[in-house]
C-alpha positions as protocol buffer text, in pm:
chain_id: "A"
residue {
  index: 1
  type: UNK
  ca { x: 0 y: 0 z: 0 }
}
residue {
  index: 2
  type: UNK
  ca { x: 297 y: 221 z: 88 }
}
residue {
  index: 3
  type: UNK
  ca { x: 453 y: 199 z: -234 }
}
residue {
  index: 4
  type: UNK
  ca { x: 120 y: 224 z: -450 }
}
residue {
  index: 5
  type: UNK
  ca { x: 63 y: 540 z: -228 }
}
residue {
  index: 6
  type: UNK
  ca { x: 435 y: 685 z: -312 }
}
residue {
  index: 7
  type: UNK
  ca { x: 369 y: 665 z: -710 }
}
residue {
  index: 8
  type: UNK
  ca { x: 2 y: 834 z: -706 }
}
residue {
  index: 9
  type: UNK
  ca { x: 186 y: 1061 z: -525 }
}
residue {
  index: 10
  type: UNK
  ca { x: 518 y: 1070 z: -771 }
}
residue {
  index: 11
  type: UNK
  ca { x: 255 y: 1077 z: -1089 }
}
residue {
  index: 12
  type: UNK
  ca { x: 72 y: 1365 z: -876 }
}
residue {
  index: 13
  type: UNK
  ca { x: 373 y: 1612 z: -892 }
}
residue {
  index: 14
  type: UNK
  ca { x: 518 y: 1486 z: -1226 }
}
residue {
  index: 15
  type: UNK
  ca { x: 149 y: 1622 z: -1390 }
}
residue {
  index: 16
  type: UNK
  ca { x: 164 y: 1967 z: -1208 }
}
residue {
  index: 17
  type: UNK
  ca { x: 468 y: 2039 z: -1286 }
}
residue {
  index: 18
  type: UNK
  ca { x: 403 y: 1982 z: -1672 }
}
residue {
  index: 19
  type: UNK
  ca { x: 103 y: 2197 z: -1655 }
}
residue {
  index: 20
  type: UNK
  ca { x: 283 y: 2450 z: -1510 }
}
residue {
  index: 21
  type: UNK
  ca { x: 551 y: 2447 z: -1775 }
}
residue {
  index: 22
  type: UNK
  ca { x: 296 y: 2414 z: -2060 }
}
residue {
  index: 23
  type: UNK
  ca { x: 116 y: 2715 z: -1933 }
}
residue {
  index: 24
  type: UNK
  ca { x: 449 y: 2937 z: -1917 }
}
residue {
  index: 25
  type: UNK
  ca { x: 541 y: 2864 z: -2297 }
}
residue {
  index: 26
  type: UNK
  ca { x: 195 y: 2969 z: -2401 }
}
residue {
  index: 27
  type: UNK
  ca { x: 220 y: 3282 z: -2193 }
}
residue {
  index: 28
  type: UNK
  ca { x: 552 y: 3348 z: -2387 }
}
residue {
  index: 29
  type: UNK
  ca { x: 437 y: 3219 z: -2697 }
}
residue {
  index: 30
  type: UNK
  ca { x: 115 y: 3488 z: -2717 }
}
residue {
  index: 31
  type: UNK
  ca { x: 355 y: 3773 z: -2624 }
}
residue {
  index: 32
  type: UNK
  ca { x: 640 y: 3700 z: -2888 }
}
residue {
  index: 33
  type: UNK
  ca { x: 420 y: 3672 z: -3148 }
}
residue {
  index: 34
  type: UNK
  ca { x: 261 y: 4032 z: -3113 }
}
residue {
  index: 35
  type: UNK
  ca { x: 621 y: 4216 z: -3142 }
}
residue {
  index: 36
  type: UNK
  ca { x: 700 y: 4112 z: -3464 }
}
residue {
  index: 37
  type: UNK
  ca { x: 367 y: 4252 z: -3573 }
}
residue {
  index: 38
  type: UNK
  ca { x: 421 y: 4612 z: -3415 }
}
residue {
  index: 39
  type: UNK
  ca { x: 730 y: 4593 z: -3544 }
}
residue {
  index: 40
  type: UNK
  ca { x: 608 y: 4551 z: -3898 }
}
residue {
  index: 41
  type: UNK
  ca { x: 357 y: 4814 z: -3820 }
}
residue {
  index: 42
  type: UNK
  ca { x: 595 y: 5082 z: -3763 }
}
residue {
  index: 43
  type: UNK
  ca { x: 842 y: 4992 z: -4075 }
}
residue {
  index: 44
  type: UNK
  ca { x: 561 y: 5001 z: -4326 }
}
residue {
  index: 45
  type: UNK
  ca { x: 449 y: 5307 z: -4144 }
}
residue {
  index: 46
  type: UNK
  ca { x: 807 y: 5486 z: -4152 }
}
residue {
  index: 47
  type: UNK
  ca { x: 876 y: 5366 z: -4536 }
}
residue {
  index: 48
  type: UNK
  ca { x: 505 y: 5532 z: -4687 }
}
residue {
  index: 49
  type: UNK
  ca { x: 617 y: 5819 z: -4504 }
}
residue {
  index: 50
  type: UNK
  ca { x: 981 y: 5831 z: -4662 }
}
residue {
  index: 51
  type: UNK
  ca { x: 806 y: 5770 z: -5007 }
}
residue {
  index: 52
  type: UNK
  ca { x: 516 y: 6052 z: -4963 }
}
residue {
  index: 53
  type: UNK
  ca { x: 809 y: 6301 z: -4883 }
}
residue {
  index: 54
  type: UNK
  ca { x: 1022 y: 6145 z: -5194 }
}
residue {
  index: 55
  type: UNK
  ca { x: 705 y: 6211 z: -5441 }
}
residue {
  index: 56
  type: UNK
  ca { x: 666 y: 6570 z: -5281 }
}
residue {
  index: 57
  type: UNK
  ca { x: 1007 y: 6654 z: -5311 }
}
residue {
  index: 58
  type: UNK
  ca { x: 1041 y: 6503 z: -5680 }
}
residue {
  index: 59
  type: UNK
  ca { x: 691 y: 6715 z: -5741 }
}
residue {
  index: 60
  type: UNK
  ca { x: 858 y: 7058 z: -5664 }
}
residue {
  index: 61
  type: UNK
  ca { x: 1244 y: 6984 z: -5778 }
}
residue {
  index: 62
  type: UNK
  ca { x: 1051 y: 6968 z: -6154 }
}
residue {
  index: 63
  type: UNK
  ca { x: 1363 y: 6998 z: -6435 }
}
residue {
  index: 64
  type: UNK
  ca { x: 1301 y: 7200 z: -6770 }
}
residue {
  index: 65
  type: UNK
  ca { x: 1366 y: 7044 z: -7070 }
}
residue {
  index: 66
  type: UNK
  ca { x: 1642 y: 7149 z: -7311 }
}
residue {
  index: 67
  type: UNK
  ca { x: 1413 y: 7390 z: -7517 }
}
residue {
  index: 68
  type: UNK
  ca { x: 1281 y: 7569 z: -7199 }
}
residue {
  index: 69
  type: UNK
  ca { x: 1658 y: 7627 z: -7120 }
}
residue {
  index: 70
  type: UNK
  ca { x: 1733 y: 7778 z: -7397 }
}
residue {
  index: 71
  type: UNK
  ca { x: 1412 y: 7993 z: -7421 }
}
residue {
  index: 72
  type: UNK
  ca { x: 1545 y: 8135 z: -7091 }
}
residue {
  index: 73
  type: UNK
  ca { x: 1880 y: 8221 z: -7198 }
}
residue {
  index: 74
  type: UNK
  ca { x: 1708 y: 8402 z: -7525 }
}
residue {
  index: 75
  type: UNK
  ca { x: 1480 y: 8612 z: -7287 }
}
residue {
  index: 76
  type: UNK
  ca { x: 1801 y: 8694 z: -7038 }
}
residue {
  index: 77
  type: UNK
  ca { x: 2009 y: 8783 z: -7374 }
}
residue {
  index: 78
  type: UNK
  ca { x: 1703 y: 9003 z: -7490 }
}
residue {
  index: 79
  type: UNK
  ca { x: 1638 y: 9178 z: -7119 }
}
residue {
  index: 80
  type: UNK
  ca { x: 2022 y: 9254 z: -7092 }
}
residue {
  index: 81
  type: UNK
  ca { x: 2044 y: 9413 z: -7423 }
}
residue {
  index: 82
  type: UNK
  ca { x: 1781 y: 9598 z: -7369 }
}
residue {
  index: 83
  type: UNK
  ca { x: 1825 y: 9754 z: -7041 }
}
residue {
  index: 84
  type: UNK
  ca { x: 2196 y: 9888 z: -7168 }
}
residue {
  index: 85
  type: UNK
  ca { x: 2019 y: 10007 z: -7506 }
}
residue {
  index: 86
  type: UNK
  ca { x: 1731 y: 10158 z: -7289 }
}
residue {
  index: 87
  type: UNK
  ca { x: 2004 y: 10363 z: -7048 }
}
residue {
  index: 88
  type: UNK
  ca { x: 2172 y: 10476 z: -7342 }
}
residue {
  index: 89
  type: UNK
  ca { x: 1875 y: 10628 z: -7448 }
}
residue {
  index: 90
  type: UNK
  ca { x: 1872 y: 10849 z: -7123 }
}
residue {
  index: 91
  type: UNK
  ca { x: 2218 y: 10982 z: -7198 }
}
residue {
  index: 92
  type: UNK
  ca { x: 2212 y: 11031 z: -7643 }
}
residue {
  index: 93
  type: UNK
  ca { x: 1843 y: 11109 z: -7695 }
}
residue {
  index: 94
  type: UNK
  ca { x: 1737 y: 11415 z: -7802 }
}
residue {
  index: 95
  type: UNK
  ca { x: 1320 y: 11363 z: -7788 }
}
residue {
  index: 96
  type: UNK
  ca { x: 1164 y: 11311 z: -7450 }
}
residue {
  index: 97
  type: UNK
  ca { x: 928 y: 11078 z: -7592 }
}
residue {
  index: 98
  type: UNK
  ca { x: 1267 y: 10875 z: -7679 }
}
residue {
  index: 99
  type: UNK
  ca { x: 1408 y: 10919 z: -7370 }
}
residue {
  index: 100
  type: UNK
  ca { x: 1102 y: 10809 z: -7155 }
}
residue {
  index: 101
  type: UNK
  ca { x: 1079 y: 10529 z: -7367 }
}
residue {
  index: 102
  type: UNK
  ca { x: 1439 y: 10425 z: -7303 }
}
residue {
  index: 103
  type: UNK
  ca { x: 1364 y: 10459 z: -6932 }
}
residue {
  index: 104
  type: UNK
  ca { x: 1022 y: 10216 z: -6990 }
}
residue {
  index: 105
  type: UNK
  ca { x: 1225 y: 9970 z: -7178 }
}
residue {
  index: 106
  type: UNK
  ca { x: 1477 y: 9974 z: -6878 }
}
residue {
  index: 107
  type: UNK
  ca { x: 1276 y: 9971 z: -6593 }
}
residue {
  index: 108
  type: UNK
  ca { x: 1042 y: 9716 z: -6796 }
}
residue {
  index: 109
  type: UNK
  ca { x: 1309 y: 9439 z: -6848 }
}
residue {
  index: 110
  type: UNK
  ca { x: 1462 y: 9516 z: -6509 }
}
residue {
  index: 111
  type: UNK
  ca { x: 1162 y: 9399 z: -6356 }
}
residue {
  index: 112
  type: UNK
  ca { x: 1115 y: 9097 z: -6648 }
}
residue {
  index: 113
  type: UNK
  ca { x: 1504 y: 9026 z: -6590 }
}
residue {
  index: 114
  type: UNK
  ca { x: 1419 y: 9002 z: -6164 }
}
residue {
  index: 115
  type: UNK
  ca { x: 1102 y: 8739 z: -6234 }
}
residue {
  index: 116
  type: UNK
  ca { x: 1376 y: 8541 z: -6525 }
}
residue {
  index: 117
  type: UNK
  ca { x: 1659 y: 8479 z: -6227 }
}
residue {
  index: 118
  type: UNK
  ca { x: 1352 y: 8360 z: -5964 }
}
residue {
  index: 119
  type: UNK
  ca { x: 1218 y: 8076 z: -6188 }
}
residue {
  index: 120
  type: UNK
  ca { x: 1562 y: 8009 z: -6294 }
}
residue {
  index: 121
  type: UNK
  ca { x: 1682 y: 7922 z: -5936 }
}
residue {
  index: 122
  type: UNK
  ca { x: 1390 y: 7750 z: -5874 }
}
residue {
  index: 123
  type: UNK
  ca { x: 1458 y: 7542 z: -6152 }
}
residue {
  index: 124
  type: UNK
  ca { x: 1785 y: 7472 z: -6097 }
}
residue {
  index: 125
  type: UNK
  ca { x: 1908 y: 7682 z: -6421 }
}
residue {
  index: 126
  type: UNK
  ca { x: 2223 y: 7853 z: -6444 }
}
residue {
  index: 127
  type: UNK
  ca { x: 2198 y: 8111 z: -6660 }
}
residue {
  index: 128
  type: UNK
  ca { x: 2480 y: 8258 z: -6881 }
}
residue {
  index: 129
  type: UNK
  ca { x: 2616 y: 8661 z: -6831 }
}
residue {
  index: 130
  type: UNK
  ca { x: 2653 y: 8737 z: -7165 }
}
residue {
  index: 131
  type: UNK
  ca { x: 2564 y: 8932 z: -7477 }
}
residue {
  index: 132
  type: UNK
  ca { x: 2540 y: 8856 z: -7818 }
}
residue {
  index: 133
  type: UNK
  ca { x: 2822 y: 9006 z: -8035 }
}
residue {
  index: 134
  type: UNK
  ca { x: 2620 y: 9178 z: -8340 }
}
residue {
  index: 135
  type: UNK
  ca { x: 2420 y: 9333 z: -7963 }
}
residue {
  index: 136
  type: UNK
  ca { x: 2755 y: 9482 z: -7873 }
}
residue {
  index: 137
  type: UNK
  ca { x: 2855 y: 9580 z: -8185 }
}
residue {
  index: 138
  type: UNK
  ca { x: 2561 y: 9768 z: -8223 }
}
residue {
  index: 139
  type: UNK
  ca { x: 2546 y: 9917 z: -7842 }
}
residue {
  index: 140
  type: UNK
  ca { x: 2919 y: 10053 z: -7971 }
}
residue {
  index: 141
  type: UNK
  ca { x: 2785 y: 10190 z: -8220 }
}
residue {
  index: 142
  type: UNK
  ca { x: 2525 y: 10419 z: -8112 }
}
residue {
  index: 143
  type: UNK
  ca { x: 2705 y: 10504 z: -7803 }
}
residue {
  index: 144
  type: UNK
  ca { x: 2911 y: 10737 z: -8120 }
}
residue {
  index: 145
  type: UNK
  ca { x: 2552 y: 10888 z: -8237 }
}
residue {
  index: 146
  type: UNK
  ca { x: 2361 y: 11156 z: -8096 }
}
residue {
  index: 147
  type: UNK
  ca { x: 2073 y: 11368 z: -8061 }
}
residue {
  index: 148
  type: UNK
  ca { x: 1822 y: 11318 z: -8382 }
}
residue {
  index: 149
  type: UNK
  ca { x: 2053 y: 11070 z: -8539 }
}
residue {
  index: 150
  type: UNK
  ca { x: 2051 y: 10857 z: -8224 }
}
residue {
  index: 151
  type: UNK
  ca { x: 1668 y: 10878 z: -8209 }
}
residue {
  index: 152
  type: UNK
  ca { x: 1650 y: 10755 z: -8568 }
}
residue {
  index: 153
  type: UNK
  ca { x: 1885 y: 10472 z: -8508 }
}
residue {
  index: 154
  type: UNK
  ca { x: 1735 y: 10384 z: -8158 }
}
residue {
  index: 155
  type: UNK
  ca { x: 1366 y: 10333 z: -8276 }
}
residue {
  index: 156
  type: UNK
  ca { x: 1454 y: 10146 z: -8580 }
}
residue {
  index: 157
  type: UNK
  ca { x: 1674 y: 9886 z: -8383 }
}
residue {
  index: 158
  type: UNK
  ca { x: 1423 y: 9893 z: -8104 }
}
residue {
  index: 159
  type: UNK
  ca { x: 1114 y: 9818 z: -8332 }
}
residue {
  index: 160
  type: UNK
  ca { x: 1332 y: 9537 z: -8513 }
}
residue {
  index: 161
  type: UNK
  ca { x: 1474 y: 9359 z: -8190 }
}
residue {
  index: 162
  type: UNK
  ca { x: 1118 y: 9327 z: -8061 }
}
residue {
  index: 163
  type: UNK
  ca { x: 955 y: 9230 z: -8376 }
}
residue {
  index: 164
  type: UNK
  ca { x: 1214 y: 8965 z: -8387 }
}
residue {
  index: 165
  type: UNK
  ca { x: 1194 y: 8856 z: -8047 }
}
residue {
  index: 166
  type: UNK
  ca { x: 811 y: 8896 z: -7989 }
}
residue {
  index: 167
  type: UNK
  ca { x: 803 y: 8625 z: -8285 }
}
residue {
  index: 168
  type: UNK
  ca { x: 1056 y: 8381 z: -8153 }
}
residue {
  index: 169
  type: UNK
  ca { x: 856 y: 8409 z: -7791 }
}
residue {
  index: 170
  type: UNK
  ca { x: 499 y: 8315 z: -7966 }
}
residue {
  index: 171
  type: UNK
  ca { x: 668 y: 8041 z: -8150 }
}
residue {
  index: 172
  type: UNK
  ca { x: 770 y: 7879 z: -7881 }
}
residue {
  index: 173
  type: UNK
  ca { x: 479 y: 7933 z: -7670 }
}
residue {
  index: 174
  type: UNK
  ca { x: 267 y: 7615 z: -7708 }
}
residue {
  index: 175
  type: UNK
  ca { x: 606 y: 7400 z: -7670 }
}
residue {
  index: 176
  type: UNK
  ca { x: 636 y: 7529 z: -7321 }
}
residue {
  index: 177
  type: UNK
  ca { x: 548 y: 7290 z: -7051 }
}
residue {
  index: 178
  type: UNK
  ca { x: 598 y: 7369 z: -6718 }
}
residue {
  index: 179
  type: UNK
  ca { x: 354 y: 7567 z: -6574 }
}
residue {
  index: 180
  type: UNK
  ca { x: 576 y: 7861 z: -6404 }
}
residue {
  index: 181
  type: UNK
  ca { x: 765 y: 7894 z: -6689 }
}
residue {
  index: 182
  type: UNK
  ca { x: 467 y: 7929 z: -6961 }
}
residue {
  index: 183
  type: UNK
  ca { x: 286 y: 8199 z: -6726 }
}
residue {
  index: 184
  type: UNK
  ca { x: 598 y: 8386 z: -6750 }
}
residue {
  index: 185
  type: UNK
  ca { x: 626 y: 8373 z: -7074 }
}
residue {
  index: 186
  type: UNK
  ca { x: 267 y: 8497 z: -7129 }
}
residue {
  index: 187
  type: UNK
  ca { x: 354 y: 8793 z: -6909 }
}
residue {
  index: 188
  type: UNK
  ca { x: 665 y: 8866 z: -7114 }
}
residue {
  index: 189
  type: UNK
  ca { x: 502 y: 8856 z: -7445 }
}
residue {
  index: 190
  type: UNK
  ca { x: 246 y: 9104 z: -7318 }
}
residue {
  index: 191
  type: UNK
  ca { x: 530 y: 9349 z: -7233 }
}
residue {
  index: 192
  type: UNK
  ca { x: 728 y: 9303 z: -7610 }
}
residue {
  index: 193
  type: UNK
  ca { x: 425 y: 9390 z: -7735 }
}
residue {
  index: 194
  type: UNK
  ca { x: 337 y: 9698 z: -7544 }
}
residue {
  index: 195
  type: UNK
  ca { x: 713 y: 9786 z: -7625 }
}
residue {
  index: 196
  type: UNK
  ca { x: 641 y: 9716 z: -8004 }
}
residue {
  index: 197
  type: UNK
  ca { x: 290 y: 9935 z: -8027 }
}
residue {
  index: 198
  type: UNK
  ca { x: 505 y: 10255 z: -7830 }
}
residue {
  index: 199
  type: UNK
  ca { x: 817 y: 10190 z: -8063 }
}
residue {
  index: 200
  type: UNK
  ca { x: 605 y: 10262 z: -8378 }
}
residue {
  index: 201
  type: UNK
  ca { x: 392 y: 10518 z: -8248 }
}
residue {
  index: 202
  type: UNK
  ca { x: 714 y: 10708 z: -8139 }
}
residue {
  index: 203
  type: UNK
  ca { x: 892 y: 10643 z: -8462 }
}
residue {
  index: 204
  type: UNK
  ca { x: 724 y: 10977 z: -8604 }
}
residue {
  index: 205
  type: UNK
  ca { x: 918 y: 11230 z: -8369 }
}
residue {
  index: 206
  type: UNK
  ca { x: 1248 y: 11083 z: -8463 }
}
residue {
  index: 207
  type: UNK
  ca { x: 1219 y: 11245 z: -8814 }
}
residue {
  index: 208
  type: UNK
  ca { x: 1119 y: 11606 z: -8633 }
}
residue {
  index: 209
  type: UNK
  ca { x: 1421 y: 11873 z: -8528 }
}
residue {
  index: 210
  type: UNK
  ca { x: 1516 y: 11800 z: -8258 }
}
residue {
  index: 211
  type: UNK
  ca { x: 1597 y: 12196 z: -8100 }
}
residue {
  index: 212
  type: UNK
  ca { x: 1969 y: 12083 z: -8069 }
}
């Protein structure tokens, strides 16, 4: 009886004690597997973040194409030549309708010039400080005229430069793309062709003495 009694007993504590055990690895069990989740959770998280802030980033770093380029280095040629030829006209003029117009044309592609260098930088375009050589061989020239003969020479290559330029611009208007660029470009051919209508309505005075 003694030893039946002794292995109830022994089979007793050899079932707790697997109970117990089987209990504790289910307990660990449950709680490992929900890390790996929030772990997951917070990777995909972070990664759609890092690719909302890539697409926002690619969305405002937009690059013109070639053609856009080189439509802004034709406008920054054009503005440069024609603030110089504009101050020029304050100094050799003998009208004061040419001279006010020189100061318009100045102040006019001053301002044009300012908006160029803005979307330039903000697309990442470095644009070129020079002038075209037949525009410096003609600023040399007239720097030698003046009074009446300056006027004459003035409004003729005025009203020729922006005829030329006011027809490049609208050629090239429905290739333009990007959005900033075409709305300045819009702008700019509204101010060639204000130029353009007060060139050839001040062409007449240029043929009048001048008092000198």
């Amino acid at each position: 009886m003694r030893t039946n009694l002794a292995l109830l007993l022994t089979l007793a504590l050899a079932l707790a004690v697997g109970c117990s055990k089987n209990q504790a690895g289910n307990s660990n069990s449950s709680t490992g597997g929900s890390s790996p989740s929030a772990d997951n959770t917070g990777t995909a998280g972070s990664t759609a973040s890092g690719d909302n802030s890539s697409a926002s980033q690619s969305s405002t770093s937009a690059k013109l194409s070639d053609s856009e380029k080189q439509l802004l280095e034709k406008v920054a040629e054009a503005n440069k030549a024609e603030i110089e030829m504009g101050q020029l006209a304050q100094s050799n003029a003998a009208s004061p309708k040419v001279k006010d117009l020189g100061q318009k044309l100045a102040d006019d592609h001053t301002q044009n010039n300012q908006q160029l260098q803005q979307i330039a930088q903000q697309k990442g375009v470095q644009l070129q400080d020079q002038e075209k050589p037949d525009e410096q061989s003609m600023k040399t020239k007239m720097e030698k005229m003046k009074g009446a003969q300056f006027d004459k020479a003035f409004l003729q290559h005025e009203r020729e430069d922006h005829t030329k330029l006011l027809s490049e611009l609208k050629q090239q208007q429905d290739q333009v793309q990007d959005p900033d660029l075409k709305s300045f470009l819009s702008q700019t051919i509204s101010t060639v062709q204000q130029h353009l209508d007060l060139i050839q309505g001040s062409k007449a005075t240029s043929t009048q003495p001048s008092g000198q």
